[in-house]
MMTF fields as JSON, N, C-alpha, C and O atoms, coordinates in Angstrom:
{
  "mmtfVersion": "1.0.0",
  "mmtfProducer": "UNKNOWN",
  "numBonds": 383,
  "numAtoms": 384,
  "numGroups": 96,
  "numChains": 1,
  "numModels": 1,
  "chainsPerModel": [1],
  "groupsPerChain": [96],
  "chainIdList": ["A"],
  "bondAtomList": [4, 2, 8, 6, 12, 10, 16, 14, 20, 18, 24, 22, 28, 26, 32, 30, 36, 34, 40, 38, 44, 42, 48, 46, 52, 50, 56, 54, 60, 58, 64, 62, 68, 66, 72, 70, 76, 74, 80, 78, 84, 82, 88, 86, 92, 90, 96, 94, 100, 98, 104, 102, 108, 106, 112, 110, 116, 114, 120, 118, 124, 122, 128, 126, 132, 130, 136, 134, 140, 138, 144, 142, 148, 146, 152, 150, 156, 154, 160, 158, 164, 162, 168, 166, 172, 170, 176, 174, 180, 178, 184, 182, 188, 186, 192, 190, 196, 194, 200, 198, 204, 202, 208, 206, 212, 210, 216, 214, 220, 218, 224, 222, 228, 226, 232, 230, 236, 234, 240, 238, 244, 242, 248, 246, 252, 250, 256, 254, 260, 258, 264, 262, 268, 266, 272, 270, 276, 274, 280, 278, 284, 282, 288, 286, 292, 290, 296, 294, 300, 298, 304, 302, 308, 306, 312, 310, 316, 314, 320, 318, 324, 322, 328, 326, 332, 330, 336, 334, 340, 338, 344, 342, 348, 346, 352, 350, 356, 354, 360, 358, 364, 362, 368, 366, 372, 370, 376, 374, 380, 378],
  "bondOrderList": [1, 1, 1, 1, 1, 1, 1, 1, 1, 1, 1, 1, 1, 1, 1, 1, 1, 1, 1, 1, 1, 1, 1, 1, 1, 1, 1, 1, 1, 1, 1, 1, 1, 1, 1, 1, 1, 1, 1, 1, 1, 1, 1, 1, 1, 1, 1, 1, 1, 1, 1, 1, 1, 1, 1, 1, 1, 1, 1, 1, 1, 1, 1, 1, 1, 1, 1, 1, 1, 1, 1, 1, 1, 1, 1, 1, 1, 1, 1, 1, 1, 1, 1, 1, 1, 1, 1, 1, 1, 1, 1, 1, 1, 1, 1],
  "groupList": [{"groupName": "UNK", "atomNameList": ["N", "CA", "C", "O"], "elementList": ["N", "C", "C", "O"], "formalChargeList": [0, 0, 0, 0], "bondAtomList": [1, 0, 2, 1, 3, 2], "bondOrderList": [1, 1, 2], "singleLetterCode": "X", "chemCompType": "L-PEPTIDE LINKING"}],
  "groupTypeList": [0, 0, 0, 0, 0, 0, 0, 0, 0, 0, 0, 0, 0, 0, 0, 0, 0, 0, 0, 0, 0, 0, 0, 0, 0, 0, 0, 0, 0, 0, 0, 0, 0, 0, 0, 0, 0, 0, 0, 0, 0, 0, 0, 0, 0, 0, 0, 0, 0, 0, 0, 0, 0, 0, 0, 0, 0, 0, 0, 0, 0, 0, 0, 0, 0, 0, 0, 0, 0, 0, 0, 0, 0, 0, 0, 0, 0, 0, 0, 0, 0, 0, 0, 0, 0, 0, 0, 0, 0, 0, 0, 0, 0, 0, 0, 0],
  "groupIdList": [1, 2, 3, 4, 5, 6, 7, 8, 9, 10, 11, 12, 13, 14, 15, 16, 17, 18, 19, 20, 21, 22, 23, 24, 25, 26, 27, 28, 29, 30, 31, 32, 33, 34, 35, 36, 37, 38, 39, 40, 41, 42, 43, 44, 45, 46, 47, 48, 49, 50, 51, 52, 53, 54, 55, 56, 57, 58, 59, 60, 61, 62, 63, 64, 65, 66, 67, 68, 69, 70, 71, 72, 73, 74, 75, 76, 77, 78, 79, 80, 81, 82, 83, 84, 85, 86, 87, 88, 89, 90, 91, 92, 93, 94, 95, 96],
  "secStructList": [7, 2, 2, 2, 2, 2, 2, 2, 2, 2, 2, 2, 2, 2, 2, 2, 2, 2, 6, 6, 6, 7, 2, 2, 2, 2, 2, 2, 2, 6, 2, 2, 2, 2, 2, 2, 2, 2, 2, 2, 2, 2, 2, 2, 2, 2, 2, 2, 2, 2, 1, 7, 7, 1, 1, 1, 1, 6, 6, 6, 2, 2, 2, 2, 2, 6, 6, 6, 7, 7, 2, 2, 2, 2, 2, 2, 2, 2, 2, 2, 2, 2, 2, 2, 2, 2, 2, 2, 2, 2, 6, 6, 1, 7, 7, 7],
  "xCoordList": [15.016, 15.87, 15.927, 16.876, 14.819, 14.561, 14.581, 14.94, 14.279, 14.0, 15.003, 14.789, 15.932, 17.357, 17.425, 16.9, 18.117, 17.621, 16.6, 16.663, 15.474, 13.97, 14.19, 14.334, 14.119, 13.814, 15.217, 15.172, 16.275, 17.206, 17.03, 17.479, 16.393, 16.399, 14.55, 13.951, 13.956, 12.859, 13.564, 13.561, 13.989, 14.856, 15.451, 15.255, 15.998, 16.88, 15.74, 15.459, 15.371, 13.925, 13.233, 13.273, 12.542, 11.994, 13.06, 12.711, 14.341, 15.19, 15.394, 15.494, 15.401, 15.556, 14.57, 14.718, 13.321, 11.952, 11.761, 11.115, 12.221, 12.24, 13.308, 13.184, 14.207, 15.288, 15.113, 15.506, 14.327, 13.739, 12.953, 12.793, 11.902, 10.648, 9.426, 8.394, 9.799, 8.504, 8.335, 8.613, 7.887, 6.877, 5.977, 5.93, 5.178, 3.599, 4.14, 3.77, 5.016, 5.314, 5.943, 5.717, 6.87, 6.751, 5.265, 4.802, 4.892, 3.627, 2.637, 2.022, 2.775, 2.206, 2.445, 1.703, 3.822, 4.287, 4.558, 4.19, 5.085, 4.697, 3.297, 3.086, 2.363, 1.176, 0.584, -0.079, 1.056, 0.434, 1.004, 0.415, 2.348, 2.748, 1.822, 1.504, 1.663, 0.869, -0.654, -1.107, -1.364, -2.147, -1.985, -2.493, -1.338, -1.03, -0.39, -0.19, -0.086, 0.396, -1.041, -1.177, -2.066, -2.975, -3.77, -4.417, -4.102, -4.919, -5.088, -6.091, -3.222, -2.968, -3.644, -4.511, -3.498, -3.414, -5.277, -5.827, -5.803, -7.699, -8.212, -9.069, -7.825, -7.607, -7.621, -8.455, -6.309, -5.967, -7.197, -7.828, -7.242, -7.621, -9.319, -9.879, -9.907, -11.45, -11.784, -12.717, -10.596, -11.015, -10.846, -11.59, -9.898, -9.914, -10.898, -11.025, -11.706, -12.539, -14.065, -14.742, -14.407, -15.468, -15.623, -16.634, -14.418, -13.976, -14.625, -14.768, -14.959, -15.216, -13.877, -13.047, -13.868, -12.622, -13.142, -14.084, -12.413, -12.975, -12.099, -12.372, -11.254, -10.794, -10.372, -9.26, -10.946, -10.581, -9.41, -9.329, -8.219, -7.118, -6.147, -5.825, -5.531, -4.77, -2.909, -2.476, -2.108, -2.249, -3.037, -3.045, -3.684, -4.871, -4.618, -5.46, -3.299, -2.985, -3.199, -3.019, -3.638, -4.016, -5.311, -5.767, -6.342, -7.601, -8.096, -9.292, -7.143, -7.421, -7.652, -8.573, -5.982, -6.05, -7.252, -7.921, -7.546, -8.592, -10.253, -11.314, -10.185, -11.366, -11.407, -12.421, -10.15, -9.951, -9.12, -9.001, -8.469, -7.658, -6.389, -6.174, -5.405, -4.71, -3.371, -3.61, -1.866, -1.507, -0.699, -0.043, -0.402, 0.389, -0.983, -0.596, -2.004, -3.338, -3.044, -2.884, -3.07, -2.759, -1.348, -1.38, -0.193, 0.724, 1.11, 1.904, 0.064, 0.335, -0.579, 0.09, -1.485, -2.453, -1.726, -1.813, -0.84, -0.319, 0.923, 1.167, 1.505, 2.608, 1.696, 1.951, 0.559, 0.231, -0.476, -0.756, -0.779, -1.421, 0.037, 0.117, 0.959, 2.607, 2.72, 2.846, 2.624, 3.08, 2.519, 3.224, 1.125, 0.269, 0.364, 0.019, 0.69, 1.127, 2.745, 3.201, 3.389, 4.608, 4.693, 5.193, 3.914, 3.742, 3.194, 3.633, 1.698, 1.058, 2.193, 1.97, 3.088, 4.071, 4.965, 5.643, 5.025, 6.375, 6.022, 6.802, 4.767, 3.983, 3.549, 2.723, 3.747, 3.358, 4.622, 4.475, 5.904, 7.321, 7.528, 6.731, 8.086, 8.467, 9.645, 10.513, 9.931, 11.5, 12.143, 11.438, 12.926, 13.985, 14.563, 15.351],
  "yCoordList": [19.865, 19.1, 19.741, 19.566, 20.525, 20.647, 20.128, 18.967, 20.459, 19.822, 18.741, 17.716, 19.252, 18.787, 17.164, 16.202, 16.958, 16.184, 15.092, 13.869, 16.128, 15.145, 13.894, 12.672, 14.989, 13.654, 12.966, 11.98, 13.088, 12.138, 11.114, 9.983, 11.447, 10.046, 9.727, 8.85, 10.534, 9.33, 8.737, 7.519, 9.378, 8.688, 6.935, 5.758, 7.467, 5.882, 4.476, 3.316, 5.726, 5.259, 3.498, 2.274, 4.842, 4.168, 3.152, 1.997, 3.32, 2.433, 0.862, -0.28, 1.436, -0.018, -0.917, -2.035, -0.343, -1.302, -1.747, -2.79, -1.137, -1.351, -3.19, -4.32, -2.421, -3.61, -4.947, -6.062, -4.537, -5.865, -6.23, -7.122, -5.785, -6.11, -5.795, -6.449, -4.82, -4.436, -2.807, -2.065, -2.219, -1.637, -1.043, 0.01, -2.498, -2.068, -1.828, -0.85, -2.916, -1.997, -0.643, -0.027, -0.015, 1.485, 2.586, 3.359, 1.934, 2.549, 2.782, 3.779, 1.477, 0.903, 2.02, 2.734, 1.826, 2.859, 4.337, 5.12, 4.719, 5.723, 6.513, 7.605, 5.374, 5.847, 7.825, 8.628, 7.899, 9.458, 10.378, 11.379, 9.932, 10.788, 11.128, 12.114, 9.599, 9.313, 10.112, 10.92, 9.954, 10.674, 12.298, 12.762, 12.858, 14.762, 14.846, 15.972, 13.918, 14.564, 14.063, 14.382, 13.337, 13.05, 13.757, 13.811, 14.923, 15.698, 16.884, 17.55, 17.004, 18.309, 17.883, 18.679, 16.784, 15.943, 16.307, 17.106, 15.688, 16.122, 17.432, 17.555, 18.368, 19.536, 20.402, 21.24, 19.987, 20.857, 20.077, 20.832, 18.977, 18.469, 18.955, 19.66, 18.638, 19.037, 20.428, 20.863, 21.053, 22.714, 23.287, 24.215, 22.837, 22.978, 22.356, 22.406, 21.589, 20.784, 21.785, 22.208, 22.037, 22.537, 24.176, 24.865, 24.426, 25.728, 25.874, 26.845, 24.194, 24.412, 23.622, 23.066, 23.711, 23.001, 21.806, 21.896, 20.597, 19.799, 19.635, 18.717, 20.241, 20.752, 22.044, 22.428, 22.707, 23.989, 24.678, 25.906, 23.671, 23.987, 22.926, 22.138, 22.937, 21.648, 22.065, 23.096, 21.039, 20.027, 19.522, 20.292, 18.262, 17.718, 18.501, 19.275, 18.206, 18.896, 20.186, 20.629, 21.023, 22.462, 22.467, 23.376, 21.67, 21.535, 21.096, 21.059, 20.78, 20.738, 21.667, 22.194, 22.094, 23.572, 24.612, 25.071, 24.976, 25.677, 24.649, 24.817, 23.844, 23.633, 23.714, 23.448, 24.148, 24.779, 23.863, 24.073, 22.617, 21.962, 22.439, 23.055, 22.659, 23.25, 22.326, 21.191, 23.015, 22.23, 21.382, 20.763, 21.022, 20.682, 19.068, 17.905, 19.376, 18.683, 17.322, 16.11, 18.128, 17.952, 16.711, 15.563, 17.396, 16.824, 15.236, 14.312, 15.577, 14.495, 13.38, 12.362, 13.277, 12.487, 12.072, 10.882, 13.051, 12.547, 11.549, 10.428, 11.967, 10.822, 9.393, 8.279, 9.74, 8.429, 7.712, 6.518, 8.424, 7.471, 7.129, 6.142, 7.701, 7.291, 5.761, 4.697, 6.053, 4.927, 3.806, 2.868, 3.615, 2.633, 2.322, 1.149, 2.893, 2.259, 1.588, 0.818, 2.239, 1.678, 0.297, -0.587, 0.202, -1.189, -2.024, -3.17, -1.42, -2.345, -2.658, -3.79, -2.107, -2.213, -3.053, -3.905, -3.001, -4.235, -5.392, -6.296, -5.673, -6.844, -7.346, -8.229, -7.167, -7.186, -8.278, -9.459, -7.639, -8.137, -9.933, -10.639, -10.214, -11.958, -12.307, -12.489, -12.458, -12.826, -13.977, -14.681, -14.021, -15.3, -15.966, -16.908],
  "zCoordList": [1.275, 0.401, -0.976, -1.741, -1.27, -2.937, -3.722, -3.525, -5.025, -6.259, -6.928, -7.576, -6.593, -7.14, -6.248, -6.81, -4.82, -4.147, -4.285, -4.41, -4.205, -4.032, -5.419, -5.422, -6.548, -7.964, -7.919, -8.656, -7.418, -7.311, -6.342, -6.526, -5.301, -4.211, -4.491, -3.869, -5.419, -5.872, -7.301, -7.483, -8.007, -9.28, -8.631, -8.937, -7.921, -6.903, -6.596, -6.899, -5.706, -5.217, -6.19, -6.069, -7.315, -8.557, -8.834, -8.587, -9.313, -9.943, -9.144, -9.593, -7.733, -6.635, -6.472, -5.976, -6.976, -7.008, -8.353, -8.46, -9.545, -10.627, -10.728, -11.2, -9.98, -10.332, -9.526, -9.867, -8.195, -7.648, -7.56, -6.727, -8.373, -9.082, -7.768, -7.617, -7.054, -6.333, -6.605, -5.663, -7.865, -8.185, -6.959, -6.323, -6.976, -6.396, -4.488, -3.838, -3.924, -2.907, -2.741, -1.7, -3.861, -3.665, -3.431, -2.591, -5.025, -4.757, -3.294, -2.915, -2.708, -1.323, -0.177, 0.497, -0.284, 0.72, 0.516, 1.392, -0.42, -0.885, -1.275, -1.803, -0.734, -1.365, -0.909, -1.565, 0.094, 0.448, -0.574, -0.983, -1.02, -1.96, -3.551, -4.216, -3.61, -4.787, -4.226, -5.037, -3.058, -3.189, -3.707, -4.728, -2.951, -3.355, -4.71, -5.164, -5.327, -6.834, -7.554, -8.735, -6.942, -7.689, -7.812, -8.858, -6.281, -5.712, -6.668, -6.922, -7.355, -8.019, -9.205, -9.566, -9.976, -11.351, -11.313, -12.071, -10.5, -10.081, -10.348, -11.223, -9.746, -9.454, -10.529, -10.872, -11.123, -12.33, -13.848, -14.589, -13.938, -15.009, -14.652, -15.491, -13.676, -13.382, -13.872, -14.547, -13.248, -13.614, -14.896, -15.213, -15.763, -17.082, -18.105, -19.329, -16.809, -18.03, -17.746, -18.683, -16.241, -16.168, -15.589, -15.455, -15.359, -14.356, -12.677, -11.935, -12.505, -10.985, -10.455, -11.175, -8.981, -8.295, -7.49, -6.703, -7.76, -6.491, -5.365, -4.591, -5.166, -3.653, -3.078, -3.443, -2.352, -1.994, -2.189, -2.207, -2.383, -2.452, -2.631, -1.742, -4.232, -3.926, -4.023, -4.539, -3.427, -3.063, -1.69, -0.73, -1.592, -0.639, 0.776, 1.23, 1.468, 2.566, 2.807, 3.941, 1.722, 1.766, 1.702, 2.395, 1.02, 1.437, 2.828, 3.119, 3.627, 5.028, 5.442, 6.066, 4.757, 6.103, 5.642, 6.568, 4.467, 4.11, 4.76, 4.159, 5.775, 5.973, 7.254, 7.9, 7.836, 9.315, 10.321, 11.528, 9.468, 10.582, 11.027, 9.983, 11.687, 11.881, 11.04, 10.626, 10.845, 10.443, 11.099, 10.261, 12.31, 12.811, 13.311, 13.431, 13.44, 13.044, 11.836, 11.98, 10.775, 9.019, 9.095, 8.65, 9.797, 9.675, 10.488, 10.308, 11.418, 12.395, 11.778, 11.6, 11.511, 10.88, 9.682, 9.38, 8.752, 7.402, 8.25, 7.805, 9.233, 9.5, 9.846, 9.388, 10.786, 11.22, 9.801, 9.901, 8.452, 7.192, 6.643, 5.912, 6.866, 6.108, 6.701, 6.095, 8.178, 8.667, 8.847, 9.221, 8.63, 8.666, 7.094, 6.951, 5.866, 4.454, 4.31, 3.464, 5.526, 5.16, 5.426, 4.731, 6.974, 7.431, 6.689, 6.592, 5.762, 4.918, 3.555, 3.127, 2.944, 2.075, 2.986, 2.411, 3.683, 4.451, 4.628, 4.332, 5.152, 5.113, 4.024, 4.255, 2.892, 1.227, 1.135, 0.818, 1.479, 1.23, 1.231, 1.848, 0.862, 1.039, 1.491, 0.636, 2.624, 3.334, 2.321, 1.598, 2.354, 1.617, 2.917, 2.829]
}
């Protein structure tokens, strides 16, 4: 999709939870995302503070593979944590 794309349909994204006041279910479901930008945010801030790393390789999904899982391993496990947050973000929801 690229860069261009991506921050436009999270731009949207953000704006549609903004405007119907669920925030915390984006966050919810989106949460894997929120993990790997955090992984980098960890990563980068640890090592500038002490010059060690606390993950072999970030973003998180690359510290897998640097610990020998394969990625197709990596990927399948990241769909099945997507999809067990999306459900927990849907079940959050309040029908009218």
């Amino acid at each position: 999709m690229g860069d261009t794309g991506s921050l436009a349909l999270g731009g949207a994204l953000g704006a549609i939870a903004v405007s119907t006041q669920h925030e915390i279910v984006l966050g919810i479901i989106g949460g894997l995302f929120v993990v790997e930008a955090m992984s980098v945010i960890i990563q980068v801030f640890f090592y500038k503070r002490t010059g060690k790393r606390v993950f072999k390789m970030a973003p998180i999904h690359h510290h897998f593979e640097q610990m020998g899982w394969s990625e197709p391993t990596v990927v399948i496990r990241f769909w099945i944590i997507s999809f067990v947050l999306a459900l927990a973000g849907l079940s959050t929801l309040k029908l009218r």
